[in-house]
C-alpha positions in Angstrom: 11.5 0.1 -2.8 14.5 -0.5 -1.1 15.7 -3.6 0.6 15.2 -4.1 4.5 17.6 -3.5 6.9 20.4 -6.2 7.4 19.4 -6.1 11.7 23.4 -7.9 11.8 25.0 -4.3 10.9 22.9 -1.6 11.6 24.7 0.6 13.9 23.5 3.2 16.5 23.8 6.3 14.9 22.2 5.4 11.6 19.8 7.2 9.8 16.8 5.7 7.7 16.3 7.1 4.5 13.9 10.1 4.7 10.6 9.6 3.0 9.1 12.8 1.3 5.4 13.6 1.1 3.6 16.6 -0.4 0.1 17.4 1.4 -2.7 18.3 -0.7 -6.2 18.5 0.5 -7.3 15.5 -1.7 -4.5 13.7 0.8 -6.1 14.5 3.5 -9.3 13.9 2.2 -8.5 10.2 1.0 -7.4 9.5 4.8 -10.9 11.1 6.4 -12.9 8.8 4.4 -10.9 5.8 5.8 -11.3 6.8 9.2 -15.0 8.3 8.5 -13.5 11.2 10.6 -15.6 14.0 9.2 -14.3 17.0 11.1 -14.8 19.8 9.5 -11.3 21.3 10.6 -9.7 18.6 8.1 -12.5 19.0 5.3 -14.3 22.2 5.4 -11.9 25.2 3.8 -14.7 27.5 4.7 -15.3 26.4 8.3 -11.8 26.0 8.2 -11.6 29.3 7.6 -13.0 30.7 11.1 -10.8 28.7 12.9 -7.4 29.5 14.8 -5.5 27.8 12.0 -6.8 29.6 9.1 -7.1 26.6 6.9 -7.7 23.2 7.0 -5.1 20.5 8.5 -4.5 17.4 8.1 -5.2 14.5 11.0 -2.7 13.9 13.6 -3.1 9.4 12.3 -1.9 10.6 9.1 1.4 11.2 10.4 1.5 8.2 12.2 0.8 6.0 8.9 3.6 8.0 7.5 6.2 7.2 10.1 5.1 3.4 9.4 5.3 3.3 6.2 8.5 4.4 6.9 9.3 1.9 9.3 7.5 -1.4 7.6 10.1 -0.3 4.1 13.2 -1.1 6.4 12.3 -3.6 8.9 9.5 -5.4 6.9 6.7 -7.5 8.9 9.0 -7.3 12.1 7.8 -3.9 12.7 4.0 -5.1 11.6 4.0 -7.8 14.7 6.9 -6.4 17.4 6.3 -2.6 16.6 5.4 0.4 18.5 5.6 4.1 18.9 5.4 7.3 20.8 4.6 10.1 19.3 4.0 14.0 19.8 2.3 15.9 17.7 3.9 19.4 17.5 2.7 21.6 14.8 0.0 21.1 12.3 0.5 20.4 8.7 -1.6 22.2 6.2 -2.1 21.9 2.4 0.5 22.3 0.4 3.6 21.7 2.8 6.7 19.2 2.1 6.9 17.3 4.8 10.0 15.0 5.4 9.6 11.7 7.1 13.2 10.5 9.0 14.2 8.4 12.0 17.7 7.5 13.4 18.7 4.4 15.7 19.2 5.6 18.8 19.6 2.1 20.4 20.3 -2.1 19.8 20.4 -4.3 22.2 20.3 -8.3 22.4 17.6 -10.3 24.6 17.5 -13.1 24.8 17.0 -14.5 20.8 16.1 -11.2 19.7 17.4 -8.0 18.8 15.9 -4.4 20.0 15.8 -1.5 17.9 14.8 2.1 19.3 14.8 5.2 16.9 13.9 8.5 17.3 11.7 9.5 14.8 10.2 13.0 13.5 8.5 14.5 10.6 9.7 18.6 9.9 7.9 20.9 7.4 9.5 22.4 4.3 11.1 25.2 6.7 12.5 23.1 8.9 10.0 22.8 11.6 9.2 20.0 13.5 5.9 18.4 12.9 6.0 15.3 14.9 8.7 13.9 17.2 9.1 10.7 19.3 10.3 7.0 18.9 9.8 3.5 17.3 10.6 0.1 18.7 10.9 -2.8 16.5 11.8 -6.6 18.7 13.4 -8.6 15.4 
């Protein structure tokens, strides 16, 4: 784990240190069960199958629990009670692709006793491809 971000010297411009995940269809599985989202698109290979994507994918909540965890490693419990995002989902992901998890301050700005932070965020696949774009705001 790394430590959180000193909110003092981040800079616009900065990056966040990408978070790498691997999809399997047990991941996906794990995170149906927790929503008891039982679509068959996300856990039916064979129904799956019939469909316009060939396969099964992965829910679109997944992503955004991705880009949290991202966000909760560098700004902590500031971004579990003054947090928020927008988010468009682009492509979808399927078993077996690398997805990497990144954002990059964008803006800061002081009001008042506390400091605004807005990044734009995204998720690509292993080729490159954008999976997921938008932006976070964290109030620290």
């Amino acid at each position: 784990m790394t430590d959180r971000l000193d909110i003092e010297t981040i800079t616009v411009g900065q990056e966040l240190s990408p978070i790498n995940k691997y999809m399997t269809q047990e991941k996906i599985n794990t995170y149906i069960s927790a929503a008891e989202d039982y679509n068959p698109i996300h856990t039916d290979p064979e129904y799956a199958k019939n469909t316009a994507f060939k396969s099964t994918i992965a829910p679109g909540y997944q992503f955004i629990a991705y880009l949290s965890e991202l966000m909760a490693r560098d700004f902590g419990e500031k971004w579990i009670t003054a947090g928020g995002m927008e988010l468009r989902l682009i492509r979808p992901v399927f078993p077996k692709d690398t997805l990497s998890v990144g954002a990059k301050v964008v803006e800061k700005r002081k009001e008042g006793g506390n400091t605004f932070i807005k990044c734009d965020v995204w998720i690509k696949n292993q080729v490159g491809n954008d999976i997921v774009a938008g932006y976070t705001t964290v109030a620290c």
